[in-house]
N, C-alpha and C positions, 0 to 999 in steps of 0.2 A: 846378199845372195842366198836363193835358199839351195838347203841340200839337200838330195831326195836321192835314193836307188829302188833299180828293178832288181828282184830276185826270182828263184824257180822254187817251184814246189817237184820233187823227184816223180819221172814213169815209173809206172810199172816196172818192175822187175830191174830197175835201174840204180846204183851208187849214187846217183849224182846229185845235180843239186837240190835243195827243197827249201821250205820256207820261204822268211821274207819279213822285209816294212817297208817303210814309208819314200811315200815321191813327192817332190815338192811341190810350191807353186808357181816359182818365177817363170821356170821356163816349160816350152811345151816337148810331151812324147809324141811320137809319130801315132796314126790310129791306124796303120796299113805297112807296107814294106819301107816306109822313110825311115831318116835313120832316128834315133834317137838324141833326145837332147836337155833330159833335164835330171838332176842330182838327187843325190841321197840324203835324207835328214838323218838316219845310223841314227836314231836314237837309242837301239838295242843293237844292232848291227842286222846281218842278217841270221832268223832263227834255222832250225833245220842244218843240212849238212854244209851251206855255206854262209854261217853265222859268223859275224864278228862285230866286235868292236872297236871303239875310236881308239889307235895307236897299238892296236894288241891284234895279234898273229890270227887266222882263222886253223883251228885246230879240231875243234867237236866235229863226231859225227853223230848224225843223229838218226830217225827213220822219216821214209816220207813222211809227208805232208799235206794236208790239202787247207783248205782255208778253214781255221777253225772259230773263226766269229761267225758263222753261218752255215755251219754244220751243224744240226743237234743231233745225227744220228749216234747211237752209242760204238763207240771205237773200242774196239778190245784192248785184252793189256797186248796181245801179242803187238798190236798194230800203234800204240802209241806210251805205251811204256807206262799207263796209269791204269790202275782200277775205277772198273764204271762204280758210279754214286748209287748209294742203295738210299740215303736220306738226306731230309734238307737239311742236316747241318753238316754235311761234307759238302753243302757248294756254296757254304758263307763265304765272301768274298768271292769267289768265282765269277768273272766275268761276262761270263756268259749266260747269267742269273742266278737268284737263290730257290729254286725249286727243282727237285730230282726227276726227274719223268723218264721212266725205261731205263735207267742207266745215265741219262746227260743231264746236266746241268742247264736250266732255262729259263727264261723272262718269266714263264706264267706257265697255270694251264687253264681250264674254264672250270676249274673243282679251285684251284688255289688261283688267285686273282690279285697280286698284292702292286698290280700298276697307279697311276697315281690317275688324278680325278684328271676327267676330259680323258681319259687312253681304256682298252679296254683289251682282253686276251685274242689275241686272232695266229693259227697256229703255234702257239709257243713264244708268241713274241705282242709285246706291249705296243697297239697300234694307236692312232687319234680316235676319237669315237669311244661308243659306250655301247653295252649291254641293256643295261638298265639306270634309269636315277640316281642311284646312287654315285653313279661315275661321271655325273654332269656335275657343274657350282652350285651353289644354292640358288635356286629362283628358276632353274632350267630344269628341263624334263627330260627323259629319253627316247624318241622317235627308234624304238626297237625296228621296223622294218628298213630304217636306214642307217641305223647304228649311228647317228647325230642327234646330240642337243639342240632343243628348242627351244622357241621363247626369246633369245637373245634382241637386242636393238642395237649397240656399237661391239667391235671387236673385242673391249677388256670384257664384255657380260662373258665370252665366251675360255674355256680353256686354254694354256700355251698349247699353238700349234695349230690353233684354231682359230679362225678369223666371220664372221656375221654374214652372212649373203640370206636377207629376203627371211628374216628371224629364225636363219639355222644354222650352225657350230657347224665348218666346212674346214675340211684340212689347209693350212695356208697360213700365213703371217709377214708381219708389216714390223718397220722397225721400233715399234711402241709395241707391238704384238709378236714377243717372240716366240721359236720352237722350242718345243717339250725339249727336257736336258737331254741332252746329246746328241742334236740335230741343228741344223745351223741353218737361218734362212737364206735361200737363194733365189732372187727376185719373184720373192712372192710365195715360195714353196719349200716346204723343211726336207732338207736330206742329211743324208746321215755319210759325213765325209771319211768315215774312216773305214767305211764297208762298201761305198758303191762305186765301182769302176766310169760311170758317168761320173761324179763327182766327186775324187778320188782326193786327198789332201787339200780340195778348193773347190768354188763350186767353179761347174762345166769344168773341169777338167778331168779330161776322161783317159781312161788306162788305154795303153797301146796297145793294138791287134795283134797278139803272140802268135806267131804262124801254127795252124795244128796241135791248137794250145787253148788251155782255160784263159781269160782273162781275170784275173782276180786284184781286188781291192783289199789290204789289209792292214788295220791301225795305219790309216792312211797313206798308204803308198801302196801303188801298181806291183803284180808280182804274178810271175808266171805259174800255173797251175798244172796240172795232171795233162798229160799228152792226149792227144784221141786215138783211138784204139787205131792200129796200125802205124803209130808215128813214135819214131824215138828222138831223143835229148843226146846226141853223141860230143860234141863238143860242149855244151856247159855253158853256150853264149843265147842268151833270154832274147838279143835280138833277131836270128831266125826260127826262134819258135823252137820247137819239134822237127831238125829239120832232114832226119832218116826217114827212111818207109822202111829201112831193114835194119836188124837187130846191130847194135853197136859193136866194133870188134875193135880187140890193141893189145898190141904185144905186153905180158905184164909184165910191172915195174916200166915200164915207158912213163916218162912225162910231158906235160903241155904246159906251155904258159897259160893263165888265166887271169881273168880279170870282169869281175860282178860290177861295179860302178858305172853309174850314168851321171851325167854323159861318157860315154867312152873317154872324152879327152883329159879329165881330170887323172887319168893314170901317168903319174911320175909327176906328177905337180903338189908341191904341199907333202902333205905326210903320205899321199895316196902312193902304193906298189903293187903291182899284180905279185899272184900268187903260184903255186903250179898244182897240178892233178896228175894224180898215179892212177895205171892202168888198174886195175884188180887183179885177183890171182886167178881167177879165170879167164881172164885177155876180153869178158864182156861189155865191158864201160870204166867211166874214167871216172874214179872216185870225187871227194868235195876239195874247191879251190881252197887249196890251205897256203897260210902265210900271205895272202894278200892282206891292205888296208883300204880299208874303203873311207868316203867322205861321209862325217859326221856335222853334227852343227856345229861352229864356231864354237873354241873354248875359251873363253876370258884370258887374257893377260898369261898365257903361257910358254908366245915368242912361237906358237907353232901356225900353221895354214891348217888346219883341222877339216874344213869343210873344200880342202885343194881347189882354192876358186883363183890362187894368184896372191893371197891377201895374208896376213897377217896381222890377227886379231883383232877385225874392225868387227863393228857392232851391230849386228845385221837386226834391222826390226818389220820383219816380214810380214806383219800383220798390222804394220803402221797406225798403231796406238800410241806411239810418242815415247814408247820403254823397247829397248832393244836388248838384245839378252845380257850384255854388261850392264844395266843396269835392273838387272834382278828382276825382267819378263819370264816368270818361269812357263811360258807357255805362249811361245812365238810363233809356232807352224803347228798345225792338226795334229795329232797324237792319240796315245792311246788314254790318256788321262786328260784331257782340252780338248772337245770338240770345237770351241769357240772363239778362236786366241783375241779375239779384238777386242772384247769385254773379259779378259784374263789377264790382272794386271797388277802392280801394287795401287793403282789407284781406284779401283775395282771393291766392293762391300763384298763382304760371307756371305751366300743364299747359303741358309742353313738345310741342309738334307740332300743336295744336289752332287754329293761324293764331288766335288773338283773343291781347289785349293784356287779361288776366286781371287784374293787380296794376297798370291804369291809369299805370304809369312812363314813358308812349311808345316802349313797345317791344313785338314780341313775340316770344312762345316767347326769351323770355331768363330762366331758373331763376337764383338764387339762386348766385352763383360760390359754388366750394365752398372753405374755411375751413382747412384741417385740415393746411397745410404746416408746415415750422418751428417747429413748436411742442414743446417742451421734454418731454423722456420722464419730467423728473419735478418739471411743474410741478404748483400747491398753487393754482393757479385752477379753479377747480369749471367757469367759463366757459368753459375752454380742453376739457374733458372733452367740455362740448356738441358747440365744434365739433368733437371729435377722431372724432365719430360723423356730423358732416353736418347738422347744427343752424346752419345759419349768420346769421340775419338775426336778430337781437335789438331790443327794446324796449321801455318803462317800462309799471307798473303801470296807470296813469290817463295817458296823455299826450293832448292836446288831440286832436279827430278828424283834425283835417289830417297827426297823424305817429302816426294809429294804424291799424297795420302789425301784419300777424301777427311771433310770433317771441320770442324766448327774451327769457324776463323778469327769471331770477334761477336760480341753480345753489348746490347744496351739495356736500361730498365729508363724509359722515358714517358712522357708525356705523346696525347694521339700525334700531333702535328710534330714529334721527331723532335724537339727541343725544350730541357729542363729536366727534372726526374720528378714522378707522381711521387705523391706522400707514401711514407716509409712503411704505414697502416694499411697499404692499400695494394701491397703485393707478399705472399707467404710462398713455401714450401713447408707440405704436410705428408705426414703420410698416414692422413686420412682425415676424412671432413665429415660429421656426424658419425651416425651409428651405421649407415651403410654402404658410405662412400667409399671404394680403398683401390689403392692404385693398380692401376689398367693393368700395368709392368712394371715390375723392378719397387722401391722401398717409398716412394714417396710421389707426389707432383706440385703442381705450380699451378700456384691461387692466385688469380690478380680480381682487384673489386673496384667497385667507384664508392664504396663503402669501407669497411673494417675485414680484411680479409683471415675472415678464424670464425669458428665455429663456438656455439656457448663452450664454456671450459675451457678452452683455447689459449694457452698465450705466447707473447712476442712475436706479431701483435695480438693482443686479446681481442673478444669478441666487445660488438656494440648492435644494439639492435638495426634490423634493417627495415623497418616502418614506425619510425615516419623518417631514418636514416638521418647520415652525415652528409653534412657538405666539407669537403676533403683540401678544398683548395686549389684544383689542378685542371682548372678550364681553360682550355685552349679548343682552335679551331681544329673541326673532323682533318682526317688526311686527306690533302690538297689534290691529290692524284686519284683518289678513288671518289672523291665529293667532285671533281671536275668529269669526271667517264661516268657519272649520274646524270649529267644536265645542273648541278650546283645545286640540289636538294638534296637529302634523303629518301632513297628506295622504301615502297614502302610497301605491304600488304592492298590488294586493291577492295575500296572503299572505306579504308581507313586514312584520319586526320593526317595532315602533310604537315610536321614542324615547318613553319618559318627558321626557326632560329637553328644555324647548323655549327653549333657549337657542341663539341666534346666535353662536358663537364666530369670534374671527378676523373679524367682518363688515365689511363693506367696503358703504357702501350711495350710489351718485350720482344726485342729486335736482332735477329740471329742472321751473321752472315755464314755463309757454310757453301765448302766446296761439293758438288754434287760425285758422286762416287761415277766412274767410269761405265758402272755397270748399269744402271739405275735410270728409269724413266719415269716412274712417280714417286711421290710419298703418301704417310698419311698417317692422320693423328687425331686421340680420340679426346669429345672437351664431353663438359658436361652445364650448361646454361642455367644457371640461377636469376631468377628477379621477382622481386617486390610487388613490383608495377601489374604484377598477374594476382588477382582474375582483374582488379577492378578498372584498369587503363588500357587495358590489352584493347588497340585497335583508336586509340587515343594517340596526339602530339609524344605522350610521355614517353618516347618508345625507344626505349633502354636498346645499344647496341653489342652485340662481339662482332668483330670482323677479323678473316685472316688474309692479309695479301701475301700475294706471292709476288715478287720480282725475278721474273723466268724470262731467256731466251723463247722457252715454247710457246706456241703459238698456240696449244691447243688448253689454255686457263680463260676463265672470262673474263671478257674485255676489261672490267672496274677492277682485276685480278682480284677476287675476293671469293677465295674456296669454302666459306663460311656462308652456304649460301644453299636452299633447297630450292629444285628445278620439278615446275608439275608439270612441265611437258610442253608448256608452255610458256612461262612466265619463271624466274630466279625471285625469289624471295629470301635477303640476308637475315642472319638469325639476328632477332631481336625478337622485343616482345609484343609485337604486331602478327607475328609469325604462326600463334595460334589463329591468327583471324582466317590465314592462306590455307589451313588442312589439317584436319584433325589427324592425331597420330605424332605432332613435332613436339609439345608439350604433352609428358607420359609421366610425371609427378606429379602429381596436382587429385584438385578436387573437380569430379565432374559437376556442369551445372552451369548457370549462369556467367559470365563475363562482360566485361565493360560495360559495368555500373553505371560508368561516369562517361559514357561515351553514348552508344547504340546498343541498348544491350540484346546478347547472344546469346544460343547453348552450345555450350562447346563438351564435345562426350569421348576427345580424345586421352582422359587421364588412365591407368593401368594400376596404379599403386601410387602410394603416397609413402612407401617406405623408403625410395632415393632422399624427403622430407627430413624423417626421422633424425632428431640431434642437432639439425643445424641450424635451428634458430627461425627457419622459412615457414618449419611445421608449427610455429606458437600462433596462439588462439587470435585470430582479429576478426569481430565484425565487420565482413569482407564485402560482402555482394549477395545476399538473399539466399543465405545459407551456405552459402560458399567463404570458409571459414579461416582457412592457412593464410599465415601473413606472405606466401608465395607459393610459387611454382617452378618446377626445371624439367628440360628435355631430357634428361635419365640423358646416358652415355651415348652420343652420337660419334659415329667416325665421318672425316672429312678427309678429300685424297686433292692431289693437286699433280703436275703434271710438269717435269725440268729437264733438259737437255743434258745427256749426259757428258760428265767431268765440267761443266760448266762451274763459277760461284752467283749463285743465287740468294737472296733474302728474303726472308719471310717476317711479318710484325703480324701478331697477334695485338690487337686492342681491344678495351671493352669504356666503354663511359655511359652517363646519364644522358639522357636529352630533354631537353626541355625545363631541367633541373636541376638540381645539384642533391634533394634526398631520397626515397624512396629507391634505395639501392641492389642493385646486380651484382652478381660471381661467375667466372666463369672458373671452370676447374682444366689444364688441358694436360695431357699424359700420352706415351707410348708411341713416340714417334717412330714410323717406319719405313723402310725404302722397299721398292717392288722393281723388278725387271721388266714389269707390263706397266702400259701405260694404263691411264685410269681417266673414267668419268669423272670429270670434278664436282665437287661439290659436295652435298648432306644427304643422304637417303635416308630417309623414317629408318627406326627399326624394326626388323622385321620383314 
């Protein structure tokens, strides 16, 4: 059940009540004279003169109040008991933003700008939309007369908060496409549940019509605001509003019972007791309800009814994510710290920078330290491969809810077709591969080869040349499942040789099962493509593979699941070394010039630098292809993203093998594995 209360903010010239939080979501408030009917979540209790909290007396008084998440005007000290801010570092932490303006604390101004990309300053406060370029993603521009990014093709091109209509960034979001932090989507549309009276602690739930009264929304719960000029606040009850036209009068030292909680019937149930209010010594109004209790949320195991629903100590999980607050949900109902509770959870990943406590540990923005130091260049633990990529927080199949935690569940080091282990030579962790290689993230990565995986100077395992290469001993047939969602060939570059033969040689394949974090809708991880077989096969039978499947619930990966893969808009081309034939730009290590010698020969003038080359053995001397000189070529650091239902367990196999042969050998480097709250285009985009 959840718990929510109405509170007041004091009239004019009034003792009475003020302040306020949150209302909940189960039940509804009335939006006119009906009566009321839904609870307090007292997560602070109420602030202002009828503050409290859960099991302690309402005693403070304090001065009116108005809603202060949506006030920037400067409040004196007489009228709020604080001095106005002369600089931005008296409003670090402050709520209400880190920039001084006149006196208040605020999101921005248009001289100080510090919103994040996709949002841009619109009165004092951080909206969707941009200024300029700068505030769009990269590859998006700024349509200044409409303050929307352009350019866009699917939803992830665009900003959180932001969703593609017709190539422009339009406020709105999908659930692969969420709202900017602190806005939660509601079919279709980002609101902000903790400030707006339409969608008050839920979406569509709206604050109840205060008779001759502000309606206000505050850290998520309804709460009655300033009277209108001619109405007063004489009894202290929020549901007739304001409901004098003449000034309040009462004998002093007189008292009332009272009673702040909604619904009204929770008084005398559970821990909840009304309170009472004394006249004043000018006989004008009736001071704040002191000594009542009001309903807070459920407290674990303490034998009390805390939230006075009837109950005692059941485990209420309001935002049915499958953690209920005894089970350590620190963030059940809307709040002042959670705009999100359904993706707030222990089984929930860090967004680093996002100020919430995502993964409920009592901390935040603390990610996952990263794993991948000291670890053995040629260890035979499949687990050690995870983290050698940044996989670092592991956990059992089924374990009890209380220790279920996204994170790596079990790991192989096999052969393509899933049975045997590739030769011991033909998979490392380095942390680092030639002279310019070095890892993405964190101390090291994960080298798998259809050859010797090490670089000259290298060892355990040591280097071996890679033309005219090893044959390794580990042929086995392609993956059954992604060679069947081909038509039972190999994908290939168009006008490029078709192997007959779909055999995996040399294959090396590492297999990660991993629970998907609650919060999480893609990933994404960066390899880096070595092979031999470049310039002079490129576009030949010979045509060295990586592939990455994904085994996803989501429906939104391609069909052969295989995110190792560049899309020209037409057509998916898997990386291999065919791959230069599809578009210049995907091979960026290399020598420009000729290709496929031994084929059709090309000019291919996608190379950048030859210094990815440098050190590993790719860059030595071989009479190649008519002047085209390196015993190979690599796509320099490609990122690939894939796309998983969240809290789901999925698997992912990275493979790489020979085709058509067993020498003339591949590497593939892969590192920096990452989780995203947006969904993602699958697949490889060039760099750049």
């Amino acid at each position: 059940m959840t718990v929510a209360m109405l509170s007041l903010a004091a009239c004019p010239g009034d003792d009475g009540p003020g302040g306020g939080t949150s209302l909940g979501d189960d039940e509804t408030l009335p939006t006119g004279d009906d009566e009321v009917g839904s609870e307090s979540t007292g997560e602070s209790g109420e602030t202002g003169d009828t503050g409290s909290t859960s099991g302690t007396e309402t005693e403070t008084e304090t001065d009116s109040s108005t809603d202060a998440s949506t006030d920037t005007d400067t409040d004196t000290t007489e009228e709020t008991g604080e001095e106005p801010c002369t600089t931005n570092e008296e409003c670090e932490g402050d709520p209400n933003g880190p920039i001084c303006e006149m006196g208040a604390c605020v999101e921005c101004t248009e001289e100080q700008d510090p919103c994040d990309v996709g949002l841009y300053c619109v009165d004092n406060l951080c909206e969707v939309g941009c200024a300029d370029d700068e505030d769009c993603p990269d590859g998006l521009l700024c349509d200044t007369e409409e303050n929307s990014c352009t350019g866009c093709v699917v939803d992830t091109d665009c900003p959180l908060g932001s969703v593609c209509e017709e190539g422009d960034c339009v406020a709105g979001c999908t659930d692969e496409q969420p709202c900017q932090d602190g806005f939660t989507c509601c079919a279709g549309d980002c609101q902000d549940l903790l400030n707006d009276p339409n969608n008050c602690g839920d979406c569509d739930e709206v604050c109840p019509d205060f008779p001759n009264a502000e309606d206000l929304c505050t850290d998520g719960g309804c709460m009655m605001g300033e009277c209108e000029d001619g109405f007063f606040d004489c009894n202290g009850d929020p549901v007739d509003g304001c409901e004098s036209s003449s000034q309040c009068a009462c004998t002093p030292g007189d008292t009332i019972s009272c009673y702040d909680g909604f619904p009204p019937a929770t008084e005398g149930v559970g821990e909840c007791q009304a309170g009472t209010r004394t006249c004043n010594d000018q006989g004008t109004s009736y001071g704040p309800c002191e000594g009542q209790v009001l309903p807070v949320q459920e407290i674990c195991n303490n034998g009390l009814d805390d939230n006075c629903n009837g109950q005692t100590d059941e485990n209420p999980d309001d935002d049915n994510d499958g953690w209920g607050v005894c089970d350590n949900d620190c963030c059940d109902q809307v709040g002042p710290d959670c705009a999100t509770p359904d993706v707030v959870n222990p089984g929930a990943f860090e967004v680093d920078g996002d100020d919430v406590d995502n993964d409920c540990d009592g901390q935040v923005d603390n990610p996952v330290p990263l794993c991948d130091a000291g670890l053995a260049s040629n260890s035979s633990n499949p687990l050690d491969y995870a983290r050698s990529i940044d996989l670092c927080q592991f956990t059992s199949e089924n374990p009890p809810l209380s220790q279920r935690i996204w994170g790596v569940i079990d790991a192989d080091l096999q052969r393509a077709n899933g049975t045997g282990s590739p030769n011991a030579n033909s998979r490392s962790i380095r942390p680092g591969f030639g002279n310019n290689n070095s890892p993405q993230a964190g101390s090291s990565f994960a080298l798998m080869s259809s050859g010797f995986a090490a670089a000259p100077g290298q060892t355990n395992p040591a280097h071996a040349g890679w033309e005219t290469g090893n044959d390794m001993g580990a042929d086995v047939g392609a993956p059954a499942d992604w060679l069947a969602a081909n038509g039972g060939s190999f994908p290939n570059a168009p006008g490029c040789t078709i192997s007959g033969n779909t055999n995996a040689n040399d294959s090396v394949m590492l297999k990660v099962r991993v629970r998907v974090p609650t919060n999480a809708n893609s990933f994404s991880a960066k390899f880096n493509f070595f092979s031999s077989e470049y310039p002079e096969y490129v576009c030949t039978s010979f045509n060295d593979f990586f592939i990455t499947l994904v085994d996803s619930t989501d429906p939104d990966n391609p069909n052969d699941k295989n995110i190792a893969v560049y899309d020209d808009g037409n057509n998916t081309w898997p990386v291999s070394v065919n791959i230069g034939a599809a578009a210049d730009g995907l091979f960026t290590q290399c020598d420009n010039g000729t290709i496929s010698c031994f084929g059709t020969p090309q000019n291919y003038n996608g190379c950048v630098s030859e210094n990815g080359l440098l050190g590993t053995g790719f860059d030595a001397f071989a009479n190649a292809c008519n002047g085209n000189d390196d015993v190979g070529g690599a796509t320099g650091w490609l990122t690939m993203s894939g796309n998983v239902t969240p809290g789901e367990t999925m698997e992912i196999r990275f493979v790489i093998w020979d085709t058509a042969d067993s020498v003339w050998d591949s590497l593939v480097i892969v590192d920096d594995w990452q989780w995203s709250v947006q969904g993602a285009t699958p697949g490889v985009q060039p760099p750049g």
